[in-house]
C-alpha positions, 0 to 999 in steps of 0.5 A: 129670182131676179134681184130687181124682185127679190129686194121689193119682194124682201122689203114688202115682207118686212113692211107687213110683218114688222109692225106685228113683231114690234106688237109683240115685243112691246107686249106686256107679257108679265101682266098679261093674265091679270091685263086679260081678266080684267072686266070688259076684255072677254066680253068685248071679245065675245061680243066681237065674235058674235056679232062677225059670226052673224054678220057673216051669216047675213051676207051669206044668205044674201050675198050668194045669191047676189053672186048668182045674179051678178054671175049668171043672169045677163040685164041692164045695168049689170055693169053698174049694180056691180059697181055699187055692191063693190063701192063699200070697198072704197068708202071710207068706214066712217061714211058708210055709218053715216050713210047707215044713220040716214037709212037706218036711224030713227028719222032715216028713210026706212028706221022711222017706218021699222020704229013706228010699225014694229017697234024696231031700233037698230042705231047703237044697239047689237043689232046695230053692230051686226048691220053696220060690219055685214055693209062693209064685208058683204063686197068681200063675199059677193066678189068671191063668189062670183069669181068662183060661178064664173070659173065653175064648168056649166055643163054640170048645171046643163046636164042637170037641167036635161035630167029634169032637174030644176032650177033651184034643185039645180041650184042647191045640188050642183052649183053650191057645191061647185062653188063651196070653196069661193063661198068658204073662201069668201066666208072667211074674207068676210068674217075677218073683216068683220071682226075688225070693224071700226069706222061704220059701227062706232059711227052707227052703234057707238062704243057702249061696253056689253052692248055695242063696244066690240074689240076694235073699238076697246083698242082705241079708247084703251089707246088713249089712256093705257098704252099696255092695254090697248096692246093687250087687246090688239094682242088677243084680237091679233091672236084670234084673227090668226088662229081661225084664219090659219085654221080654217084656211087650207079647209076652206079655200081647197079646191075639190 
């Protein structure tokens, strides 16, 4: 390897893991089983956990079939409606709760119909958690998917139309399973952006323990009164986010 790579490539590394090992070592581990069962940790966690699991749902139900479209079907303005499925990439976290508040919030455009017909709140509620982190991680599905439809061979799809088959069994039983390792893969993406949600659910949920307060949000009032806590915390979400991510990952992102 050419040293002119090598040093960058050397430094990046350390870039990237050198904050993970400073948590690490500034962890209190003498403390750390009492700093765990403390209340408002497991279920912060919890909390965390469902919330990214259903928010992933969401933007699967959604997502792939957005992929699909942006994929497979030529129209007008294509181009454009692309670029705004990926703008949440770009946005700030904190503009994209506030964008939500406007839509969603009880004198938004939609929330003041959804409170007035079905009696539906969505700002600061769980619900709320879930909508504002399925915003910012549907881009990461979306962007997956269509990568793997492109690079998918049609001709399974074509043989399956002269067979008879139509579109949606087409569909279900030949593209889904082409692309089930960009969706798995863009699964993955989005759920561990999810989980580490800060910016649009503080700003669209709040940070209320039990309800709305999920571990990103725990670290940074723990931050501004205990310093061991908030590294308890970064610790577990840390552990966690691995843990599945390393788990999961050859499984999912493997290629048929």
């Amino acid at each position: 390897m050419p040293v002119a790579l090598f040093v960058p490539a050397g430094l990046g590394l350390i870039f990237l893991v050198l904050p993970l090992a400073g948590l690490l070592a500034r962890a209190p581990w003498a403390t750390l089983p009492q700093r765990l069962a403390a209340p408002g940790v497991l279920t912060a966690l919890r909390l965390s956990l469902l919330s990214a699991t259903v928010a992933t749902l969401v933007c699967v139900v959604l997502g792939v079939p957005l992929a699909w479209l942006l994929a497979r079907v030529e129209f007008p303005g294509r181009r454009l409606v692309r670029a705004l499925v990926t703008v949440p990439l770009v946005l700030p976290p904190v503009v994209g709760g506030v964008a939500l508040l406007l839509v969603f919030g009880r004198r938004g455009l939609l929330g003041g119909w959804l409170d007035a017909t079905f009696g539906i709140t969505l700002p600061f509620t769980t619900a709320g958690v879930v909508l504002a982190e399925a915003f910012v991680a549907m881009p990461f599905l979306v962007i997956a998917v269509e990568g793997a439809l492109r690079g998918a061979d049609v001709r399974y799809e074509e043989a399956a139309a002269t067979l008879g088959a139509g579109r949606w069994t087409t569909f279900t039983h030949v593209t889904l399973p082409l692309v089930a390792p960009g969706v798995a893969a863009g699964a993955m993406l989005c759920w561990a952006r999810a989980l580490g949600e800060f910016g649009a659910t503080i700003t669209f949920a709040g940070s209320f323990p039990g309800r709305t307060q999920t571990m990103p949000l725990a670290v940074y009032l723990a931050l501004e009164t205990d310093l061991e806590a908030a590294i308890v915390l970064s610790l577990v979400l840390l552990t966690v986010s691995v843990a599945i991510l390393a788990g999961l990952r050859d499984k999912w992102t493997a290629g048929p």
